[in-house]
N, CA, C and O atoms as CSV, one atom per row, in Angstrom:
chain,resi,resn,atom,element,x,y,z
A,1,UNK,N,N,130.447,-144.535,44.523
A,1,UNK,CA,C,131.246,-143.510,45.158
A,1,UNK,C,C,131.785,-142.536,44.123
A,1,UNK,O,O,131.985,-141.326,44.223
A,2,UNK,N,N,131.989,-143.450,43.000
A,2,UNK,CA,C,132.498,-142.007,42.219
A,2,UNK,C,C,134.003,-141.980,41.764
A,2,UNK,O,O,134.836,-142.540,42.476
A,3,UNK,N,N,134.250,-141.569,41.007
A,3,UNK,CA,C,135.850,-141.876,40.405
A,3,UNK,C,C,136.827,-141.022,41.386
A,3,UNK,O,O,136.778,-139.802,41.541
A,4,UNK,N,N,137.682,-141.883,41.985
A,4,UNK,CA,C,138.590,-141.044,42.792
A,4,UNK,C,C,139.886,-140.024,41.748
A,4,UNK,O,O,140.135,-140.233,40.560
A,5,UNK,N,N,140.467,-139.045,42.549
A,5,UNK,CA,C,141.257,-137.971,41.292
A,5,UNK,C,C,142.560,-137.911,42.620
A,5,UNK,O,O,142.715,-137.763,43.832
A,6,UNK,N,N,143.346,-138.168,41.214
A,6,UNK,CA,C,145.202,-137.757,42.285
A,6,UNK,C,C,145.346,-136.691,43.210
A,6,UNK,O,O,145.243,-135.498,42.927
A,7,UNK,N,N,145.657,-137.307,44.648
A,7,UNK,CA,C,145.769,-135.760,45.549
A,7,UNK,C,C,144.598,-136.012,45.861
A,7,UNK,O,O,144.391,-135.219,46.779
A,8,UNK,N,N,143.549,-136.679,45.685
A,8,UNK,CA,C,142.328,-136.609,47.096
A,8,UNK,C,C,142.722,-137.519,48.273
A,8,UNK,O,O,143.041,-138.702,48.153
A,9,UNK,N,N,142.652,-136.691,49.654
A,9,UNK,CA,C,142.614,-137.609,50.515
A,9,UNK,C,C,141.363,-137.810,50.985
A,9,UNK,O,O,140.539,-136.955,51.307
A,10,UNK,N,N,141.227,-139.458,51.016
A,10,UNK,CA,C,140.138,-139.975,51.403
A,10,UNK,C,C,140.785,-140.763,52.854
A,10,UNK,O,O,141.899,-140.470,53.288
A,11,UNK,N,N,139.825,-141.868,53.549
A,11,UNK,CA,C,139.639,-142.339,54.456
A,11,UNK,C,C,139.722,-144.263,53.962
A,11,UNK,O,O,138.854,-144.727,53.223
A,12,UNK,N,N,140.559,-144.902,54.363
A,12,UNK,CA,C,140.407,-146.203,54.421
A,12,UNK,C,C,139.547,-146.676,55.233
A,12,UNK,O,O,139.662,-146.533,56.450
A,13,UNK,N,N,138.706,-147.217,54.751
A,13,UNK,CA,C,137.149,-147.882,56.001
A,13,UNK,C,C,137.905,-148.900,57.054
A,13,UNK,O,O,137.886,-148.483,58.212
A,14,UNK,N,N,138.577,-150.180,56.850
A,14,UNK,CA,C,138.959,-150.547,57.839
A,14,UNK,C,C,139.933,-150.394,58.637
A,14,UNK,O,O,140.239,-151.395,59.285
A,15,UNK,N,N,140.573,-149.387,58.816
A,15,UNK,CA,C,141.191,-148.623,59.428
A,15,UNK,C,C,140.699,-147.193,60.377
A,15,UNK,O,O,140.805,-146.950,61.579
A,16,UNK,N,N,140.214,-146.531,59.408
A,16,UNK,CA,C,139.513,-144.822,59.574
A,16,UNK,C,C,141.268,-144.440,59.635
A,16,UNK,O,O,141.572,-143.822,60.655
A,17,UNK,N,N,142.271,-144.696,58.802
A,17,UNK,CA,C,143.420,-143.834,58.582
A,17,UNK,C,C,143.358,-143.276,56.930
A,17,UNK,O,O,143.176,-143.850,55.857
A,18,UNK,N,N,143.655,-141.575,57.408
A,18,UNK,CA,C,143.582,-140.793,56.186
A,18,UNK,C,C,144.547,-141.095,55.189
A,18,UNK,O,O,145.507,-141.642,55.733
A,19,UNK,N,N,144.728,-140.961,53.809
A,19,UNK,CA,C,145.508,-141.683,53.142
A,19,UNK,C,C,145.442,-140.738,51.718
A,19,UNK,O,O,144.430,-140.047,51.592
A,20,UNK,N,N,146.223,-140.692,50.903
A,20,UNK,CA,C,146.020,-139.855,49.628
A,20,UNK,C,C,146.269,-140.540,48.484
A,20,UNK,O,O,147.281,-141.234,48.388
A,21,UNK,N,N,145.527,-140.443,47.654
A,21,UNK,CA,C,145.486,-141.128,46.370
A,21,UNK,C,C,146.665,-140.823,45.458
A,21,UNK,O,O,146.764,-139.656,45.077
A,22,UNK,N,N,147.723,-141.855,44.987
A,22,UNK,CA,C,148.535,-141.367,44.455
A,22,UNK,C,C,148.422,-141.518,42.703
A,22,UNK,O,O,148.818,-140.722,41.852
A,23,UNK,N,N,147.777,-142.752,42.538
A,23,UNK,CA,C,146.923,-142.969,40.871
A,23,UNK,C,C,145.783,-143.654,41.110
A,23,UNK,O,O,145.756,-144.719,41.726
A,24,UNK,N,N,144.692,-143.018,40.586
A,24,UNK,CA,C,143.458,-143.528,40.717
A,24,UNK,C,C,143.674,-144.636,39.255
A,24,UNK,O,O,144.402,-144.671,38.263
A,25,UNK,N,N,142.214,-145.708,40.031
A,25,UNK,CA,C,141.785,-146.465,38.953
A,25,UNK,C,C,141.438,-146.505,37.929
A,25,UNK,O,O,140.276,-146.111,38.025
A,26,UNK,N,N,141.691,-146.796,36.544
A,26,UNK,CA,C,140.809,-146.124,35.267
A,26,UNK,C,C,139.243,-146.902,35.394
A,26,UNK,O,O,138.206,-146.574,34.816
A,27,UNK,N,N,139.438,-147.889,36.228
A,27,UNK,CA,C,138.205,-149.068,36.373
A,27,UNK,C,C,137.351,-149.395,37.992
A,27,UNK,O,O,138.191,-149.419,38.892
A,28,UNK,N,N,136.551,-149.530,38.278
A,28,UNK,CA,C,136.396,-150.307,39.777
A,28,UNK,C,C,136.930,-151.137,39.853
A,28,UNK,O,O,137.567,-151.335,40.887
A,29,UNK,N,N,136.952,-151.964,38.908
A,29,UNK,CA,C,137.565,-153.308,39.202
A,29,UNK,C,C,139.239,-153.399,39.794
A,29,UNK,O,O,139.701,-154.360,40.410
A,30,UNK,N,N,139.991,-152.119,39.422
A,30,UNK,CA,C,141.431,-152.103,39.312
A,30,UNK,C,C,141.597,-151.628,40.748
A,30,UNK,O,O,140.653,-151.180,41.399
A,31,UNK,N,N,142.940,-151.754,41.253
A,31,UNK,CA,C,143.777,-151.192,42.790
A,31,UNK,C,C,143.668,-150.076,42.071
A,31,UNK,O,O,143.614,-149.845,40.863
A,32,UNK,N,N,143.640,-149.212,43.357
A,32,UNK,CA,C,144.226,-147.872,43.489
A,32,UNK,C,C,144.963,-147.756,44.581
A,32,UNK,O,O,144.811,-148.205,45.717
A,33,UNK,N,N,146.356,-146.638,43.759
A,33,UNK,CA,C,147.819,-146.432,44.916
A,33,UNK,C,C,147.428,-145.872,45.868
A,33,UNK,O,O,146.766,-144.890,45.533
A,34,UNK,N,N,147.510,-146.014,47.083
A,34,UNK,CA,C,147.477,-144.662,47.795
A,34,UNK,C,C,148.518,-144.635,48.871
A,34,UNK,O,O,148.953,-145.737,49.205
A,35,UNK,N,N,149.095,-143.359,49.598
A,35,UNK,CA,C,150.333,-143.358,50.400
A,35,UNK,C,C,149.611,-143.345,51.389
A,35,UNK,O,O,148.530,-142.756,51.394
A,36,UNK,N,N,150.208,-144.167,52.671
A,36,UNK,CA,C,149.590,-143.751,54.125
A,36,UNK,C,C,150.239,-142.657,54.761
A,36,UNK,O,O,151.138,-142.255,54.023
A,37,UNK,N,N,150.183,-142.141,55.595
A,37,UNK,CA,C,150.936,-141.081,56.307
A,37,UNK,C,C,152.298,-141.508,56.693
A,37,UNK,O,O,153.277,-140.779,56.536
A,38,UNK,N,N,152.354,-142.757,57.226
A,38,UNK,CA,C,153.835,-143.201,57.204
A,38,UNK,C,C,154.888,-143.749,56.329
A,38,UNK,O,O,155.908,-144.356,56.657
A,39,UNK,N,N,154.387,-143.371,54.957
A,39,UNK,CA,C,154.934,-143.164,53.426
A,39,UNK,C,C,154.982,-144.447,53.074
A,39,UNK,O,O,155.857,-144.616,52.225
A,40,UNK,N,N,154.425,-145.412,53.358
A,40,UNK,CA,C,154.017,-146.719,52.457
A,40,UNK,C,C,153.039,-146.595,52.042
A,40,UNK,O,O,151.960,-146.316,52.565
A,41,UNK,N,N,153.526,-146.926,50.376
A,41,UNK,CA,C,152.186,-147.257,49.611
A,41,UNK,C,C,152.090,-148.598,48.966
A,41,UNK,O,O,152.916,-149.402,48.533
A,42,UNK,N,N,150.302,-148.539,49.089
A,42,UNK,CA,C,149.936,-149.651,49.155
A,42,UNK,C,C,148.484,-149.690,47.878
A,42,UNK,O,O,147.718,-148.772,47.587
A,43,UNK,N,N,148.530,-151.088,47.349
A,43,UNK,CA,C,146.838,-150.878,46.733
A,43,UNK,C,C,145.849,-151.372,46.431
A,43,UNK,O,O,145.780,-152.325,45.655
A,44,UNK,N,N,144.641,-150.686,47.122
A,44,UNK,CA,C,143.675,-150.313,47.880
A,44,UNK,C,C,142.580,-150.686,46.413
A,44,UNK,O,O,142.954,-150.154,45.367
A,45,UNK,N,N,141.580,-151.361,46.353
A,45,UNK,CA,C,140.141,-151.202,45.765
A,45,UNK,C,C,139.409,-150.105,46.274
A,45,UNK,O,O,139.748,-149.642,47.364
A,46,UNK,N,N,138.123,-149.446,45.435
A,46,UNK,CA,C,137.904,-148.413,45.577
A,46,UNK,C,C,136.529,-148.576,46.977
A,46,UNK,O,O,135.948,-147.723,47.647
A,47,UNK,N,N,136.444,-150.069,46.935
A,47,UNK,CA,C,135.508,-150.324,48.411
A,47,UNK,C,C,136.017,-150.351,49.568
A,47,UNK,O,O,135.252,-150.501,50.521
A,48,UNK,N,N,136.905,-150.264,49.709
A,48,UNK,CA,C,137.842,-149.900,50.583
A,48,UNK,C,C,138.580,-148.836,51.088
A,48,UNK,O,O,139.471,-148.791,51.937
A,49,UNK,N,N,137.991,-147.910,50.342
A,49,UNK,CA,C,137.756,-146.436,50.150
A,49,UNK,C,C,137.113,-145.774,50.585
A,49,UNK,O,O,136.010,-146.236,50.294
A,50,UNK,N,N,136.865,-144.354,51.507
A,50,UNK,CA,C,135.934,-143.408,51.708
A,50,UNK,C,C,135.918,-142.251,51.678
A,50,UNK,O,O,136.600,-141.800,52.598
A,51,UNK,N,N,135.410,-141.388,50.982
A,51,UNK,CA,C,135.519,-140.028,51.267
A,51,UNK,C,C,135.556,-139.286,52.275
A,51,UNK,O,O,134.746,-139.605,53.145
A,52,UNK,N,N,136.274,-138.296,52.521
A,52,UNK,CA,C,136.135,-137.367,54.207
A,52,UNK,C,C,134.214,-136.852,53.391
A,52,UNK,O,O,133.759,-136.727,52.254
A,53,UNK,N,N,133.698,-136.719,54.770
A,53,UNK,CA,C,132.994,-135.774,54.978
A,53,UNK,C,C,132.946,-134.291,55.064
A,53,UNK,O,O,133.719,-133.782,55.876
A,54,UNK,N,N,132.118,-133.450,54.318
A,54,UNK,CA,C,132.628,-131.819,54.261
A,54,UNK,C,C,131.589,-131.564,55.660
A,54,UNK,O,O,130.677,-132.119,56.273
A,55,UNK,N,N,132.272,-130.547,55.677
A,55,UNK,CA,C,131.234,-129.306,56.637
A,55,UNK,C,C,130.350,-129.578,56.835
A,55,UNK,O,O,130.083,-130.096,57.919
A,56,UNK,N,N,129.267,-129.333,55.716
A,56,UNK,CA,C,127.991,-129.530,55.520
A,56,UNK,C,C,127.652,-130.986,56.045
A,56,UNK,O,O,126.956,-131.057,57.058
A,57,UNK,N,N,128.070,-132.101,55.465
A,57,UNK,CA,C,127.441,-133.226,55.889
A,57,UNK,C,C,127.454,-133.349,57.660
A,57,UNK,O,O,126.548,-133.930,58.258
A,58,UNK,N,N,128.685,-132.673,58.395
A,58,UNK,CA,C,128.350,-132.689,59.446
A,58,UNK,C,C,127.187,-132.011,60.499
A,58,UNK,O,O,126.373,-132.357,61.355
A,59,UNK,N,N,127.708,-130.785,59.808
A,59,UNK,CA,C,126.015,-130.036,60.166
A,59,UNK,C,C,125.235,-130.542,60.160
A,59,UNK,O,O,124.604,-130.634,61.213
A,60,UNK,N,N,124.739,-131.243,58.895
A,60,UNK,CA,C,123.380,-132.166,58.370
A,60,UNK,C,C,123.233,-132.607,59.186
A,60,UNK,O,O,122.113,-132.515,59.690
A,61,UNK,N,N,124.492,-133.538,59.988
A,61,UNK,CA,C,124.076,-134.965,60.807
A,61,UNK,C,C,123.914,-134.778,62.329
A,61,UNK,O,O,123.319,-135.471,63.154
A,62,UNK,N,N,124.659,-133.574,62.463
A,62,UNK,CA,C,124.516,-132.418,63.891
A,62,UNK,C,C,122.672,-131.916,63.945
A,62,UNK,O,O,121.998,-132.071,64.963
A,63,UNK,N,N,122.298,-131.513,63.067
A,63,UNK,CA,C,120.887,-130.869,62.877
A,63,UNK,C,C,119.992,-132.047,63.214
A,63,UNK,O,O,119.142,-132.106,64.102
A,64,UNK,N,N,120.384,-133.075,62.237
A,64,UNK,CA,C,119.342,-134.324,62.478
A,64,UNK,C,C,119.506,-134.562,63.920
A,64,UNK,O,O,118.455,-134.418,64.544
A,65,UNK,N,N,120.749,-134.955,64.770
A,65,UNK,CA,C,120.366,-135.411,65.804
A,65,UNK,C,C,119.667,-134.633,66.773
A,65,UNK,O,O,118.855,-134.962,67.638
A,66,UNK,N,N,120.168,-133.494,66.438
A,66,UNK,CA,C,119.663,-132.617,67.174
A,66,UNK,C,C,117.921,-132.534,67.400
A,66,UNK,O,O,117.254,-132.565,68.435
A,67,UNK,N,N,117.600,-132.441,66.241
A,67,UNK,CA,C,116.021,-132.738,66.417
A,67,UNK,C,C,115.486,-134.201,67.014
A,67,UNK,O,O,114.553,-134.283,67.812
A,68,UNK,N,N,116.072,-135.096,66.607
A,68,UNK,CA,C,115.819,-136.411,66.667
A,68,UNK,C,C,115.969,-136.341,68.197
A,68,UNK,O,O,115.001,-136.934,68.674
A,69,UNK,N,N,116.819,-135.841,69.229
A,69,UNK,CA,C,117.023,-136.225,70.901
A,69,UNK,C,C,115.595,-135.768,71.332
A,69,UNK,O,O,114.961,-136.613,71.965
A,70,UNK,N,N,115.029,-134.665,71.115
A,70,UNK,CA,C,113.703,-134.426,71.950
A,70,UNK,C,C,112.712,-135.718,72.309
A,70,UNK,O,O,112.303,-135.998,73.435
A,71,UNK,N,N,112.354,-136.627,70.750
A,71,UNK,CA,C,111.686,-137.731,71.116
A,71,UNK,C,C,112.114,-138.658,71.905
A,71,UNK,O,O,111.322,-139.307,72.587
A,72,UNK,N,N,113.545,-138.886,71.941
A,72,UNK,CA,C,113.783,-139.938,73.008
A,72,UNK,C,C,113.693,-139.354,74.636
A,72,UNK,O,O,113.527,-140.077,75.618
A,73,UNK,N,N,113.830,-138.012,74.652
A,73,UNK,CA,C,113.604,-137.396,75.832
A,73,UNK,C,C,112.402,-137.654,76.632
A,73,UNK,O,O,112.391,-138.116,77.773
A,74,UNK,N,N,111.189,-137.244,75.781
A,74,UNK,CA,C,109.749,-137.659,76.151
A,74,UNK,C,C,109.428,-138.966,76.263
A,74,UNK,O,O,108.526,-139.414,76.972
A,75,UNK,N,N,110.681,-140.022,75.076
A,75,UNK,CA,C,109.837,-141.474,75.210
A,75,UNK,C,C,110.785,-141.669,76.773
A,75,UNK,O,O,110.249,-142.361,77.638
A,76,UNK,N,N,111.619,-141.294,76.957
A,76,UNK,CA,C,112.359,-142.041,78.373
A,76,UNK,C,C,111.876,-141.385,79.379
A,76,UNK,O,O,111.396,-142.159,80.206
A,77,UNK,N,N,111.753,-139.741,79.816
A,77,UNK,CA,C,110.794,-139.097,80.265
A,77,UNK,C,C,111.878,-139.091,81.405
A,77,UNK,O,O,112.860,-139.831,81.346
A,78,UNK,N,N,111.595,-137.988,82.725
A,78,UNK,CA,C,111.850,-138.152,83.921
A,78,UNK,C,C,111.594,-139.234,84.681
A,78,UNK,O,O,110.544,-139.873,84.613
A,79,UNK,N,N,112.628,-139.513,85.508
A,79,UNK,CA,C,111.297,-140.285,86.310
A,79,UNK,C,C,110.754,-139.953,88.130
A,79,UNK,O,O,111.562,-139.365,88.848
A,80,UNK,N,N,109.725,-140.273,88.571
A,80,UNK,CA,C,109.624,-139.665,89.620
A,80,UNK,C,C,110.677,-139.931,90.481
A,80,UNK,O,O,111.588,-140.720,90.234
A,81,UNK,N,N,110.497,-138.975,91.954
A,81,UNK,CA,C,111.692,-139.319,93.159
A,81,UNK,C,C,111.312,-140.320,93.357
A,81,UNK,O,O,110.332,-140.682,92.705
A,82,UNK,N,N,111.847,-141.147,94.249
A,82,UNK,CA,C,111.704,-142.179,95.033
A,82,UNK,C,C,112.290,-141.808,96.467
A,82,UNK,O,O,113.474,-141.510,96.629
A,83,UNK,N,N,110.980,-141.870,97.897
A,83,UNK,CA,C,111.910,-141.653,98.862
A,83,UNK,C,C,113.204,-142.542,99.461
A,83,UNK,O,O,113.325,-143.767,99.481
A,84,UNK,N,N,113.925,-141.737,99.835
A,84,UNK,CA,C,114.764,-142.865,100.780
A,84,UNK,C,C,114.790,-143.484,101.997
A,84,UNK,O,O,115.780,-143.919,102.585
A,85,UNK,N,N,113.167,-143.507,102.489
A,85,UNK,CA,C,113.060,-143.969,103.917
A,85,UNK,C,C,111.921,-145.377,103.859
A,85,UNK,O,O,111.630,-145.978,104.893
């Protein structure tokens, strides 16, 4: 993931609550501080850690699906009427 820097807010994975780094680790191995929104801080390993996603990665993942729905369209397909009598 990458060395976290004071003042990034990232994402706690088992949670998905945003959180801001108050001293990063000099090590992986070490806690890192971070404040939650309701001003306890607590500390966090850096696997336990996630970066927000920018813009772009959403687009990316907007574009992919986007292409990706047509095939399931054709593999599931319409299906015919069926009467009701």
């Amino acid at each position: 993931m990458g060395q976290l820097a004071r003042g990034e807010i990232v994402v706690e994975r088992l949670t998905g609550t945003r959180v801001i780094v108050i001293r990063a680790a000099p090590t992986v191995e070490d806690a890192t501080t971070v404040r939650f929104p309701d001003g306890r801080m607590e500390d966090r390993f850096e696997f336990e850690l996630a970066r927000l996603q920018s813009f772009f990665d959403l687009m990316r993942d907007l574009a992919t699906a986007s292409l990706e729905w047509p095939a399931y369209a054709v593999e599931y397909g319409p299906r015919p009427a069926r009467s009701l009598l």
